[in-house]
Structures are given as structure tokens and as C-alpha cells.
Backbone as a printed PyTorch tensor [residue, N CA C, xyz], in Angstrom:
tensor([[[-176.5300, -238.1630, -115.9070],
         [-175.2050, -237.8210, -115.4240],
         [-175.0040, -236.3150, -115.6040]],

        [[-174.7480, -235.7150, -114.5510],
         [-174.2530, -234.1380, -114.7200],
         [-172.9560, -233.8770, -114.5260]],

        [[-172.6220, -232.3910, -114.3670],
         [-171.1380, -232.2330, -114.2790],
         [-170.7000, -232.3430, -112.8040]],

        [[-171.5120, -232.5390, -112.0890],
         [-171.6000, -232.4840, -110.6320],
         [-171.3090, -233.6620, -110.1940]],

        [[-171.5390, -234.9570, -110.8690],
         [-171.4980, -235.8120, -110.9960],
         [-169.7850, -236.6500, -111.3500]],

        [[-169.1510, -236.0320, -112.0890],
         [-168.2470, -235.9530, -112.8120],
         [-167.4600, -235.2960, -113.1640]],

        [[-167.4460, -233.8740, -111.9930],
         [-166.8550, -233.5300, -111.4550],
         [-165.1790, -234.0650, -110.5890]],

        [[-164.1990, -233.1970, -110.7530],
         [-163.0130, -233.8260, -109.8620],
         [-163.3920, -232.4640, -108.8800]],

        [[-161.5120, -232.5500, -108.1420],
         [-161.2390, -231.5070, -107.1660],
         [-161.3240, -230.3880, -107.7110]],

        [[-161.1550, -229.2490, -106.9710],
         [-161.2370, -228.1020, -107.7200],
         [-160.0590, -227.5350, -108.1070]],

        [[-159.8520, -226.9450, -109.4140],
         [-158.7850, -226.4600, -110.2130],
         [-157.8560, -225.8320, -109.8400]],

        [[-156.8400, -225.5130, -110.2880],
         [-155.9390, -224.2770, -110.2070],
         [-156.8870, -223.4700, -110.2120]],

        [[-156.6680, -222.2150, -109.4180],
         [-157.0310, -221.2210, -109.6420],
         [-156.0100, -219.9520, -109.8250]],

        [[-156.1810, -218.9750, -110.1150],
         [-154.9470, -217.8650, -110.7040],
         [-156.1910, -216.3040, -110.5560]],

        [[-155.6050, -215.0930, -110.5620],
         [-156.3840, -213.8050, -110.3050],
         [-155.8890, -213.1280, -111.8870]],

        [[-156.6030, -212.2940, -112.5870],
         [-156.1850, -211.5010, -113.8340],
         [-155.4130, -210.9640, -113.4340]],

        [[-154.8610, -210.4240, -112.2680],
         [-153.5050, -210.0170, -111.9170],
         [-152.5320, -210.4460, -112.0180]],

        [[-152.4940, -211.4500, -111.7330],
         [-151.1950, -212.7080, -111.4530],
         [-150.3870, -212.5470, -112.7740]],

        [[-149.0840, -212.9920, -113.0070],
         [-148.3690, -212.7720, -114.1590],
         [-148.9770, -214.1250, -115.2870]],

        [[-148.4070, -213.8670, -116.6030],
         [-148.8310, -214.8590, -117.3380],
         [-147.6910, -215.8080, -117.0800]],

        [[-146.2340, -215.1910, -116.6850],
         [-144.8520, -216.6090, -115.6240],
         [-145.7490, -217.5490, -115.0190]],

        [[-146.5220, -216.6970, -113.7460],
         [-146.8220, -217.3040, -113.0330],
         [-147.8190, -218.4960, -113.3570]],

        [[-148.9490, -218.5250, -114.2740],
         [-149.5620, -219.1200, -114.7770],
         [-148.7870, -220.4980, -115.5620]],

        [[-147.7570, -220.1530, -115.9420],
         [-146.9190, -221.2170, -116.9080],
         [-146.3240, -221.6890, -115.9320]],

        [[-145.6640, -221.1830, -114.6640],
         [-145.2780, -222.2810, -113.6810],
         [-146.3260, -223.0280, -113.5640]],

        [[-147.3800, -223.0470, -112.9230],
         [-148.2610, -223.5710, -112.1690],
         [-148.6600, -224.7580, -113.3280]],

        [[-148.7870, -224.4290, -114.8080],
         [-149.2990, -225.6860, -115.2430],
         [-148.2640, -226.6140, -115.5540]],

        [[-147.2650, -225.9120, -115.5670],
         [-145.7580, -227.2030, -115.5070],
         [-145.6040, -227.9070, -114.1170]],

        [[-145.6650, -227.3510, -112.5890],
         [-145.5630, -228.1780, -111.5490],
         [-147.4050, -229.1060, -111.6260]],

        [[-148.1250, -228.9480, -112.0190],
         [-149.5710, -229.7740, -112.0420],
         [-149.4120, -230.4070, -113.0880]],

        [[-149.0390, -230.4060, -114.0090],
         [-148.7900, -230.9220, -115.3920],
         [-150.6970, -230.8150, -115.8660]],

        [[-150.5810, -229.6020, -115.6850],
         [-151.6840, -229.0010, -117.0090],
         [-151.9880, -228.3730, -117.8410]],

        [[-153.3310, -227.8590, -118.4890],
         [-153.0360, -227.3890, -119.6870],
         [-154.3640, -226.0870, -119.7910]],

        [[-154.8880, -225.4980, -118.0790],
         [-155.3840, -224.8340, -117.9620],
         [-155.8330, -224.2930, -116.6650]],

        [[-156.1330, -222.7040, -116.8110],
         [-156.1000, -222.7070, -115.3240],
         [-157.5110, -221.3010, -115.2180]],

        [[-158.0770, -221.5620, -114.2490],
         [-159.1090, -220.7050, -114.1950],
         [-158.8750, -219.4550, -113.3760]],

        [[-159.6830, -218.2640, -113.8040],
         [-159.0990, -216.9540, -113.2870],
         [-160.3920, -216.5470, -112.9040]],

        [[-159.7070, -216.3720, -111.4780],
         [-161.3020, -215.7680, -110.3890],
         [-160.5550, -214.1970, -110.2190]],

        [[-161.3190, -213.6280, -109.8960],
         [-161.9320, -212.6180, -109.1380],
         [-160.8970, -212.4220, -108.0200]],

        [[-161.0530, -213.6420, -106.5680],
         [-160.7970, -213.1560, -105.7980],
         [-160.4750, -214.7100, -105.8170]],

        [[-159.1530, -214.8900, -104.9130],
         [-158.7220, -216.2480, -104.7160],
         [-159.6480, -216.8710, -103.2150]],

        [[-160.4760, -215.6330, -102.7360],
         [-161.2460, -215.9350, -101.7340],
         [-162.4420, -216.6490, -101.8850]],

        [[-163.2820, -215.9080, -102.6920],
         [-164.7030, -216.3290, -103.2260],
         [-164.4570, -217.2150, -104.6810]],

        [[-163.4940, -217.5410, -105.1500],
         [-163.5160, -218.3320, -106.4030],
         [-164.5190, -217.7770, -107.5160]],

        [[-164.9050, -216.6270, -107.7870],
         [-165.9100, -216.5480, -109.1180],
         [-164.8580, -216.0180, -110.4100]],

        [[-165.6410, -216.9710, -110.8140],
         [-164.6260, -217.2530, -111.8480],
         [-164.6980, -215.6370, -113.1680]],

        [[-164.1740, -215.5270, -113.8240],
         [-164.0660, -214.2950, -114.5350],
         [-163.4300, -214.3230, -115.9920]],

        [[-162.5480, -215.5250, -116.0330],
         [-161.7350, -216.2590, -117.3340],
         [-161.1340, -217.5890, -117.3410]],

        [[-160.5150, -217.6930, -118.3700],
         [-159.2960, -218.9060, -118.2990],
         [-158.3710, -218.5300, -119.1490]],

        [[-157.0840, -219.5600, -118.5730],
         [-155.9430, -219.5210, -119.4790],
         [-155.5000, -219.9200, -119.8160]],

        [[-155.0300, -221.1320, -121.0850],
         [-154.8090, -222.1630, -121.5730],
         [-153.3510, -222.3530, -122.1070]],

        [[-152.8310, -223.3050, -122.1560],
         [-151.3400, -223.2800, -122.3910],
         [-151.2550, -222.6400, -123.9670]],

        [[-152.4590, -222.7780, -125.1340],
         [-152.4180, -222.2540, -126.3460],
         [-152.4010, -220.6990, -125.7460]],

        [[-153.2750, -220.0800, -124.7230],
         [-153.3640, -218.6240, -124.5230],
         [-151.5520, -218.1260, -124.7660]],

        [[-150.8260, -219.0880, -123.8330],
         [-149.5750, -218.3680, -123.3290],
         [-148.6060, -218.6320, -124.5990]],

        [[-148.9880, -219.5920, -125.2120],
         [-147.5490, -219.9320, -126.6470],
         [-148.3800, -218.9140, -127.5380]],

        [[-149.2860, -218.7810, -127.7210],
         [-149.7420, -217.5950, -128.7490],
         [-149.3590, -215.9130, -128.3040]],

        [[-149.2470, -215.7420, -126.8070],
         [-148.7710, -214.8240, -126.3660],
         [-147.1570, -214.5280, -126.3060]],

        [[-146.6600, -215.9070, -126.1850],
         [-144.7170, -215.1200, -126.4650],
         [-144.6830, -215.3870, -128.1250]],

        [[-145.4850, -215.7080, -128.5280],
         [-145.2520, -215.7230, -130.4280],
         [-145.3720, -214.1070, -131.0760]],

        [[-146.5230, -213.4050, -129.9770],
         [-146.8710, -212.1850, -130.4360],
         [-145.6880, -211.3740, -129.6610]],

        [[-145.1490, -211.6730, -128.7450],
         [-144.3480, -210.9450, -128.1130],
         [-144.8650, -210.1460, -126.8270]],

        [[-145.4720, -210.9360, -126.7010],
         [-146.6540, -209.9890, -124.8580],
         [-144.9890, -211.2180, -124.0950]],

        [[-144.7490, -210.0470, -122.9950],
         [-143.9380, -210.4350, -121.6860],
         [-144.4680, -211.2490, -121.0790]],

        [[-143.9460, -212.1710, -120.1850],
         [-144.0960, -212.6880, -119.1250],
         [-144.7270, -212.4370, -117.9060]],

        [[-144.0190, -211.4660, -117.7490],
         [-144.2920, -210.4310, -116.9190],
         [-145.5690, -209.5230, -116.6950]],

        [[-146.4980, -209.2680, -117.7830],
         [-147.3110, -209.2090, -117.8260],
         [-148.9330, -209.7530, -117.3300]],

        [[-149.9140, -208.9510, -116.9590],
         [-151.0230, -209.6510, -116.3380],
         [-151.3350, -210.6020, -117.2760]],

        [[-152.2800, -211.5300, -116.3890],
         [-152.7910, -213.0100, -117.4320],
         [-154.2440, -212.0860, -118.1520]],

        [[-154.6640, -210.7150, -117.3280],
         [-155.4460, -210.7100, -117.4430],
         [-155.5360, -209.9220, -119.5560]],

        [[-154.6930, -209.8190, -119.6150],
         [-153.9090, -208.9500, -121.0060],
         [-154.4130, -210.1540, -122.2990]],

        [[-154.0080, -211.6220, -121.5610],
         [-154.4630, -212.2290, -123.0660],
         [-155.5150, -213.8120, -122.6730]],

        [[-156.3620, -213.6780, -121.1860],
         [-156.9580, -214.9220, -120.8130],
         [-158.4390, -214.6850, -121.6430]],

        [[-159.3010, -215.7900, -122.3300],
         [-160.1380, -215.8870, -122.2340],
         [-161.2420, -215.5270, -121.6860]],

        [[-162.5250, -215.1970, -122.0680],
         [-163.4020, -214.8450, -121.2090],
         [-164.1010, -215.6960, -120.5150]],

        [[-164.9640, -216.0490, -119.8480],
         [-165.9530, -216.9790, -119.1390],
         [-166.5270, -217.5930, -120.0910]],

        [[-167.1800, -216.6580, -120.8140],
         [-168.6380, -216.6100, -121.4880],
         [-168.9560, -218.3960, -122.0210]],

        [[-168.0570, -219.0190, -122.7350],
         [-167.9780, -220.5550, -123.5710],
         [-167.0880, -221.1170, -122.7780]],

        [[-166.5540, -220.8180, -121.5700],
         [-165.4950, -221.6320, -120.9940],
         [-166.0680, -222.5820, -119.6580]],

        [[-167.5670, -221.9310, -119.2550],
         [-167.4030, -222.6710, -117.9730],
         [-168.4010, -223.6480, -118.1400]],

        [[-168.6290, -224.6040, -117.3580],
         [-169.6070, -226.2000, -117.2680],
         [-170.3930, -225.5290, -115.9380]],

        [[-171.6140, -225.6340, -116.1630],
         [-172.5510, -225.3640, -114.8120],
         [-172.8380, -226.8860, -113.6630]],

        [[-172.7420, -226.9690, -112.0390],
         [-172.7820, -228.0040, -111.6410],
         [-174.2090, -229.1290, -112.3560]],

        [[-174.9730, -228.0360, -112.7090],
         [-176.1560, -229.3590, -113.3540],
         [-176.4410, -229.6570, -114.7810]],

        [[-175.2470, -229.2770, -115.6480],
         [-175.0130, -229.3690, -117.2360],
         [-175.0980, -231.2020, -117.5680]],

        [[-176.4080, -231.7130, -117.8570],
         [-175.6490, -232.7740, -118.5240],
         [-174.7770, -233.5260, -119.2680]],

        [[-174.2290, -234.6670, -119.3680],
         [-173.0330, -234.9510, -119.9680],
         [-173.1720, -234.4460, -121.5710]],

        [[-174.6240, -233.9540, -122.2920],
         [-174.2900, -234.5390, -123.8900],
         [-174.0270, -232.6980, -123.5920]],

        [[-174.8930, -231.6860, -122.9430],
         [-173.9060, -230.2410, -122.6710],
         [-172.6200, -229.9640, -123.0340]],

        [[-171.9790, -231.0480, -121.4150],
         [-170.6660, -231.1740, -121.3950],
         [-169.8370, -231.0770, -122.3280]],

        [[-170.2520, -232.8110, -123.5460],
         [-169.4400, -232.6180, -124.4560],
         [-169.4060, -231.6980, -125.6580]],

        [[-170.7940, -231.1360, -125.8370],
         [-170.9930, -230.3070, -126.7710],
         [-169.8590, -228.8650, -126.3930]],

        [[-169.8160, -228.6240, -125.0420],
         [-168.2800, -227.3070, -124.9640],
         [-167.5770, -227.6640, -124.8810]],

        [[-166.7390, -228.7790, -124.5650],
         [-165.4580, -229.2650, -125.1770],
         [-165.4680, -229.0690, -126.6030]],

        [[-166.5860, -229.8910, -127.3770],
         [-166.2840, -229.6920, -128.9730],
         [-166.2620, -228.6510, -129.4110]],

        [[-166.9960, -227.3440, -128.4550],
         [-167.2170, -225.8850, -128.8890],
         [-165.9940, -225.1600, -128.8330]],

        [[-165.6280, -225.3650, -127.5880],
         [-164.1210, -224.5440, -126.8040],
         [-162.7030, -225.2910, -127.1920]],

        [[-162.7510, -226.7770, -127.8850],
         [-161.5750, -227.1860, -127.7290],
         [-160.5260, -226.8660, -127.5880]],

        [[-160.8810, -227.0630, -125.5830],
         [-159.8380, -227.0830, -124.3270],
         [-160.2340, -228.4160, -123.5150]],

        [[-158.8190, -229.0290, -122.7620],
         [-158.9370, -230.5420, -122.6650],
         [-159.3850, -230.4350, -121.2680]],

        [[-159.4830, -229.6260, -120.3940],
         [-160.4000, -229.0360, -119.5720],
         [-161.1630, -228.2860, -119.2230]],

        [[-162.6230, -228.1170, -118.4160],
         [-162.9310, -227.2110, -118.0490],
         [-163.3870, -227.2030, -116.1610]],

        [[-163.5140, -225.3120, -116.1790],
         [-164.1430, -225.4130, -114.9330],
         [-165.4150, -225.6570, -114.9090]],

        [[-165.7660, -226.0190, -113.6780],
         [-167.6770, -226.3970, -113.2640],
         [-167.6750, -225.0590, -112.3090]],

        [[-168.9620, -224.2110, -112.4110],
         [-169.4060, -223.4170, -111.4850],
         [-171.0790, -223.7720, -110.4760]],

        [[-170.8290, -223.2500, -109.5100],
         [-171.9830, -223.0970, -109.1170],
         [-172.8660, -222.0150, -109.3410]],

        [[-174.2810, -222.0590, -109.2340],
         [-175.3170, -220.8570, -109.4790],
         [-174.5300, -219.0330, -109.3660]],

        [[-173.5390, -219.3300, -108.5250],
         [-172.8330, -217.8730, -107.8050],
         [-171.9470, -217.6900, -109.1300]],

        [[-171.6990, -218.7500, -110.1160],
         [-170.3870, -218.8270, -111.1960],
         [-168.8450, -219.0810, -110.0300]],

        [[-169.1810, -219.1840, -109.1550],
         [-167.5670, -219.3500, -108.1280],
         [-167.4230, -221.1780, -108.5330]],

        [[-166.1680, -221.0990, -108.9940],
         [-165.4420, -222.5580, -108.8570],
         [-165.6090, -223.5750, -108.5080]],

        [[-166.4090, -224.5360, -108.6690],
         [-166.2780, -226.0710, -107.3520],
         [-165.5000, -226.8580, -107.6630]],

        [[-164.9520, -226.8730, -109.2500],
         [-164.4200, -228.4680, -110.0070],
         [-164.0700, -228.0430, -111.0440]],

        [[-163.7230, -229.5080, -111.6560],
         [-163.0910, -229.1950, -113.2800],
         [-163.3090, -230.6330, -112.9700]],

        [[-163.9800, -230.4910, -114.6570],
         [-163.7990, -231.9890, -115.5120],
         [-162.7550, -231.8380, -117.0710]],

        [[-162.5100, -233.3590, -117.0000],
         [-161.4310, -233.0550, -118.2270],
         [-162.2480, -233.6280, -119.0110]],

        [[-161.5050, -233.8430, -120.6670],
         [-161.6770, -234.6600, -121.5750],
         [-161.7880, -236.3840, -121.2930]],

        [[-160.5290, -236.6470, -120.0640],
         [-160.3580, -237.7600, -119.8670],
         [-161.9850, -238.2360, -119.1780]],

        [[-161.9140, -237.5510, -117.9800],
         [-163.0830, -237.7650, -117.2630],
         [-163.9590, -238.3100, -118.0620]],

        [[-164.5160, -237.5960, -119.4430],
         [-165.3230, -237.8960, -120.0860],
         [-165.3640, -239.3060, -120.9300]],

        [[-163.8870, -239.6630, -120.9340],
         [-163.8510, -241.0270, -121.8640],
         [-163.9910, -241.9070, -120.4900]],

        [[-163.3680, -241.7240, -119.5720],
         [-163.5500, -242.9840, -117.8670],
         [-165.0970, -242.8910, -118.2380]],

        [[-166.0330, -241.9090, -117.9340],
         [-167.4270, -242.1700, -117.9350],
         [-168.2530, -243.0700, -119.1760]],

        [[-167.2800, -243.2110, -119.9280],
         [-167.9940, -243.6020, -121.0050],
         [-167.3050, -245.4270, -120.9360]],

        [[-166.1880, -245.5700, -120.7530],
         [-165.0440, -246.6220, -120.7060],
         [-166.3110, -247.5720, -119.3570]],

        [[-166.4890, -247.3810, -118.6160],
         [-167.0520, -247.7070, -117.5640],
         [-168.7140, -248.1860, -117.5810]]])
């Protein structure tokens, strides 16, 4: 089983430009708890993430709203799932990154999917 496999649709996506507001809307109308930050909303390569802990740790310190996401998002580096990562991979960066999602990239690192935590218990439930 890979991530390709177990894979959903593909994520929110958001630009290091975009405000860190804007980011906190978007996971309140999706009801989520992360969102991936490309490059270019064209080519999807991914560049960070931003997690609902990113943004409550950011108005605790006092960073604006208003402000780029790109000021307090995560880097790539431990955040992304490759399309041919097997599942015991998989769970090993959840346990690494604990975040209840991640993105899947292709060879380019651009966006195809996101698997969650849940995903991972359906695969196992099944």
C-alpha cells in the first residue's frame, strides 16, 4: 500500500503570500487543521505548511493576522508524503510531524493529495 494508494483529493492549497486571516478562514469553512503552501497556485509545488497549532502559536506571540503565512509556516523538509511512500513511511511522519494531515507530492514535489490520520485508521479498520 502506498500513499498513492491512499491518497484523497487534493488539499487546500494557500501561497507564502497569502495572509495568515486568510489561512484561518479557509480551515474553518473546510473544517481543517492544515493547509499546504505552494509556490504558485498554478504549478502546486509545494514550499511549506500551515497548521492550525502554526496560527494559535502565532496570535499567542502576537504576529498579526494580517501578516504573510509565509512569516510563521513550516518548512517542507518533514512535512510532505511522496506518491510512492509506503504505509509503515507514512505512519512513521505522522508520528514524526504530529500533524493530523499531510500533503502527498509527486517526483516535481507539486501537490496531488493529502492523506489524513483518519485515512490511515479506514486502511487499517478495513
Amino acid at each position: 500500500m502506498t500513499a498513492k494508494d491512499l491518497m484523497g483529493k487534493i488539499p487546500a492549497c494557500l501561497t507564502g503570500t497569502d495572509k495568515i486571516v486568510d489561512a484561518a478562514r479557509l480551515m474553518k469553512e473546510r473544517g481543517i487543521g492544515s493547509i499546504a503552501i505552494v509556490a504558485s497556485l498554478d504549478r502546486l509545488e509545494i514550499i511549506g505548511i500551515i497548521t492550525d497549532r502554526d496560527i494559535v502559536n502565532a496570535v499567542a506571540d502576537g504576529i498579526c493576522g494580517d501578516s504573510q503565512i509565509s512569516a510563521i509556516m513550516s518548512g517542507v523538509a518533514p512535512f510532505a508524503i511522496v506518491e510512492c511512500d509506503d504505509i509503515i513511511t507514512i505512519i512513521n511522519m505522522f508520528i514524526s510531524s504530529q500533524v493530523r494531515c499531510l500533503p502527498v507530492v509527486d517526483e516535481n514535489r507539486c501537490v496531488v493529495g493529502v492523506i489524513s490520520i483518519y485515512d490511515i485508521c479506514d486502511y487499517f479498520i478495513r
